[in-house]
C-alpha positions in Angstrom: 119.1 21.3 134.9 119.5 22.0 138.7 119.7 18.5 141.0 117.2 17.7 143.5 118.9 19.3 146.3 119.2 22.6 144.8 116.2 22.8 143.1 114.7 22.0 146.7 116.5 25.1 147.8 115.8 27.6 145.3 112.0 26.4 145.7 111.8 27.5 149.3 114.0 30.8 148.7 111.6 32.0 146.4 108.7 31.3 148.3 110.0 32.8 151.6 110.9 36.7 152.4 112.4 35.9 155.5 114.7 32.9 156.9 112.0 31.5 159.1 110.1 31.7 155.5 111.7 30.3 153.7 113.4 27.7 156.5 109.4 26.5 156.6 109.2 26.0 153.2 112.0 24.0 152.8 110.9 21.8 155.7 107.3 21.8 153.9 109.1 20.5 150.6 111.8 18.2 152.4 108.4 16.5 153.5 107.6 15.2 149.8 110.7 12.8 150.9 107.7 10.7 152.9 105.5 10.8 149.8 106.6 8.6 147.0 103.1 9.1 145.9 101.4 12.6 144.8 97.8 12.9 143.2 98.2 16.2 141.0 95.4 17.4 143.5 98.4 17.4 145.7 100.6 18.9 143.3 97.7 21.9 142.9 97.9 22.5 146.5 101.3 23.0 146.9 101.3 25.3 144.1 98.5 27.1 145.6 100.8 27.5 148.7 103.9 28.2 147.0 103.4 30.2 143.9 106.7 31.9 143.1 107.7 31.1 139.5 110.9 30.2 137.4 112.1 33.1 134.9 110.3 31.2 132.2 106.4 31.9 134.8 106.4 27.7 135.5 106.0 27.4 139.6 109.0 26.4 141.4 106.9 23.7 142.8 106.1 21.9 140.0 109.5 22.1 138.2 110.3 20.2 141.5 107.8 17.6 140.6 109.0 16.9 137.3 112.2 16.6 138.1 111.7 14.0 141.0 108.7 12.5 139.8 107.1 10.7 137.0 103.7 11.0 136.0 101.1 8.7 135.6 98.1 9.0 133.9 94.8 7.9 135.8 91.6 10.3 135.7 89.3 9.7 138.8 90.9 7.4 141.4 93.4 4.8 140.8 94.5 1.9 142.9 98.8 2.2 143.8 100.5 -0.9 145.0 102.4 0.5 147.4 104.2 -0.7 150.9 102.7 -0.5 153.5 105.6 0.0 155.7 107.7 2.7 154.1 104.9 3.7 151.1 107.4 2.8 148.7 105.5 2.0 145.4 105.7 -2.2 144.4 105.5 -3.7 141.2 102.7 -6.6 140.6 105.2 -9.8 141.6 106.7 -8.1 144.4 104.7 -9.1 147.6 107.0 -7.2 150.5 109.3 -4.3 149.7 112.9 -4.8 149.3 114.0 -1.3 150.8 116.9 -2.3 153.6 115.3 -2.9 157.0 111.6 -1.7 155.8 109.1 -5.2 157.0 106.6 -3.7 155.1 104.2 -5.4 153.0 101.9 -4.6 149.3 99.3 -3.1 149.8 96.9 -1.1 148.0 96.5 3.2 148.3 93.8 4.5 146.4 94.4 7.9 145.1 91.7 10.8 144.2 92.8 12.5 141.1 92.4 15.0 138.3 93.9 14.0 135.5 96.5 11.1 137.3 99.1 11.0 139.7 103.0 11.5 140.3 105.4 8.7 141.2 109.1 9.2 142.6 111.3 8.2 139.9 114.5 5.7 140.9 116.7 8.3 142.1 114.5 10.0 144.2 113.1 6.9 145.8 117.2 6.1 146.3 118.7 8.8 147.3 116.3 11.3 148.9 112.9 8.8 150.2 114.9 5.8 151.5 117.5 7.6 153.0 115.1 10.4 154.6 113.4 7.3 156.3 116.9 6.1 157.4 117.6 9.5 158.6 114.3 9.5 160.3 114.7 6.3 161.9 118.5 7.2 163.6 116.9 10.5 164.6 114.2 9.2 166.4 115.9 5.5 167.6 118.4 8.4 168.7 115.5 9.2 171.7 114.7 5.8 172.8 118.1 5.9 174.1 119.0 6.5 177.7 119.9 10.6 178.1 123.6 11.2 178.8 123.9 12.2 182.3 123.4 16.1 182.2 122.2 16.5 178.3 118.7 17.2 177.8 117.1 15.1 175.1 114.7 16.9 172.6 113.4 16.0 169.0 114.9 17.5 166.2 112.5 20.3 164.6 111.1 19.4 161.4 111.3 16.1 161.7 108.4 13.8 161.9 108.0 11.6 164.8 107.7 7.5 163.5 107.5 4.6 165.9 
């Protein structure tokens, strides 16, 4: 079984011809880092978008899924605890999320769905989620600092822009 990482990689490299390709679909798939949450309406979407399959015809895509998600079943909409601050899902005592420098608080996402929904598993939520928002948050503090005198100061591509 492949890791995260390169699972991530082979996804995009089979859904791309080109590196700009297949550089877009990584950065489309690096994005499921700010969702610890998918509805399998997501999931569909994706596949929809990315449809190159594995040597045994399952999509890329939703071998990703399975491997950094669990799923939960819930037919119509179902109600997530979640935080509100880093989207982290909570379980029912906790009241605000213990990820390292999140302030966020439960509260409630309501998610449209098929058949149910996907939930980062542990590892994901460790070691790809919390440290993409870490990432994101030195990237970006990174431009609230005052410019070095002569070096322009741009945003990384790809990355999204958080308060």
């Amino acid at each position: 079984m492949r890791t995260g990482g390169s699972l991530l990689m082979a996804t995009a490299q089979a859904n791309g011809r080109t590196q700009e390709e297949i550089q877009a679909a990584y950065v489309d798939l690096r994005l499921l880092v700010h969702h610890p949450v998918l509805s399998n309406l997501d999931v569909l979407k994706r596949v929809r978008a990315m449809p190159a399959a594995t040597p045994k015809s399952e999509p890329y895509v939703k071998e990703l899924v399975r491997t950094a998600y669990r799923f939960q079943p819930a037919p119509g909409t179902a109600a997530v605890r979640m935080c509100d601050g880093c989207g982290n899902p909570l379980g029912p005592p906790l009241t605000r999320c213990l990820m390292a420098g999140c302030a966020g608080r439960a509260g409630t996402l309501m998610v449209r769905t098929l058949e149910g929904y996907w939930v980062q598993n542990r590892a994901t939520r460790r070691f790809q989620h919390n440290a993409g928002l870490v990432e994101d948050r030195l990237f970006n503090g990174r431009l609230r600092l005052p410019a070095p005198r002569g070096v322009p100061r741009t945003p990384l591509p790809s990355l999204p822009q958080t308060g």
